[in-house]
C-alpha positions as CSV (number, residue, x, y, z in Angstrom):
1,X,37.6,-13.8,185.2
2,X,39.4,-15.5,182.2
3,X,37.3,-14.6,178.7
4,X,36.7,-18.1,177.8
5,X,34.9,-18.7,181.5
6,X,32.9,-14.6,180.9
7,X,32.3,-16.2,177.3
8,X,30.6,-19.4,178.2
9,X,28.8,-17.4,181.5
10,X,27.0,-15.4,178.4
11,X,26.3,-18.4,176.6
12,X,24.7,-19.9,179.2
13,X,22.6,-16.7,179.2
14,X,21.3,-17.2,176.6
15,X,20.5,-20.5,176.2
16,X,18.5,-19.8,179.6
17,X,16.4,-16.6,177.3
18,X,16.4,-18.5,174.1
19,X,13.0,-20.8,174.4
20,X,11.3,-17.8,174.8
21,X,13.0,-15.9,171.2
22,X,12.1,-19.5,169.8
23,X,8.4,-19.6,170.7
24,X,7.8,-16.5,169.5
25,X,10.0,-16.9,166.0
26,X,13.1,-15.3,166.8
27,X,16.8,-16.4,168.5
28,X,19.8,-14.1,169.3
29,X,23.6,-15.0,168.6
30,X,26.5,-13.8,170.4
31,X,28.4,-11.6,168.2
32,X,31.6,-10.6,170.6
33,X,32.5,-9.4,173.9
34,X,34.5,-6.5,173.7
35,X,35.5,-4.4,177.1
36,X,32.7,-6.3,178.9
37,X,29.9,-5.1,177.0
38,X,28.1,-7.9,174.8
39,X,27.2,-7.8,171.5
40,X,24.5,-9.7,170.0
41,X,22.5,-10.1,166.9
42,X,18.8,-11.0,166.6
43,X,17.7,-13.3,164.7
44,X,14.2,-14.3,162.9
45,X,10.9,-12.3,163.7
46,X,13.0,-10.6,166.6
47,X,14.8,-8.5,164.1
48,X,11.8,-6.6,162.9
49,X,9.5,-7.2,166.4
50,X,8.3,-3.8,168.4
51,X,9.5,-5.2,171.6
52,X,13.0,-5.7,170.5
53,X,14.3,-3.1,172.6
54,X,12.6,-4.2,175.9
55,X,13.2,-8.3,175.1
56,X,17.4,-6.6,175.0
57,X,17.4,-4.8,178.0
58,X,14.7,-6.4,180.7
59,X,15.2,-10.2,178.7
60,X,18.7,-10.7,177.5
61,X,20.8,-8.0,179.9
62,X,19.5,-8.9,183.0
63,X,19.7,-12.5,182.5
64,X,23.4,-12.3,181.3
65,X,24.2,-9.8,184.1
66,X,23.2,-12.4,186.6
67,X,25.2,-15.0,184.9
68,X,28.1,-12.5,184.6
69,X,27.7,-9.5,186.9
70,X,31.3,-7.6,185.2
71,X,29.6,-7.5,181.6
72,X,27.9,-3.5,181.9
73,X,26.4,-4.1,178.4
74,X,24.5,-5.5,176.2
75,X,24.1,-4.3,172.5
76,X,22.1,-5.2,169.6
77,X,24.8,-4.9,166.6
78,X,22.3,-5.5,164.4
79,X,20.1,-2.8,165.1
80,X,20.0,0.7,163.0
81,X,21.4,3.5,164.2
């Protein structure tokens, strides 16, 4: 699959997960896609929210792994390390 088509399969992803960042005070951005693994960035009250982690892997992940089933990854970029 071309980038453009894996990049707007992730968008789609999270536009789908995004009400619920946005009812809570929060939004994610896609940063990049690099060697299918996605990078995004929280945004709002989910940058400093105790559930951060789980929202990224059982929210975000699995919906953009059913959008695009090649990505193996979804990272936080702006999380510390």
């Amino acid at each position: 699959m071309k980038k453009a088509a894996i990049e707007k399969k992730v968008l789609d992803a999270l536009a789908e997960i995004r009400p619920y960042l946005v009812n809570d005070g929060g939004d994610v951005s896609l940063v990049s896609i690099t060697d299918d693994i996605v990078h995004i960035k929280f945004e709002g009250a989910c940058t400093a929210c105790s559930v951060s982690r789980m929202t990224l892997k059982s929210g975000i992940e699995m919906t953009v792994k059913k959008y695009a089933p090649s990505i193996k990854e979804v990272i936080d970029v702006g999380a510390s390390k």
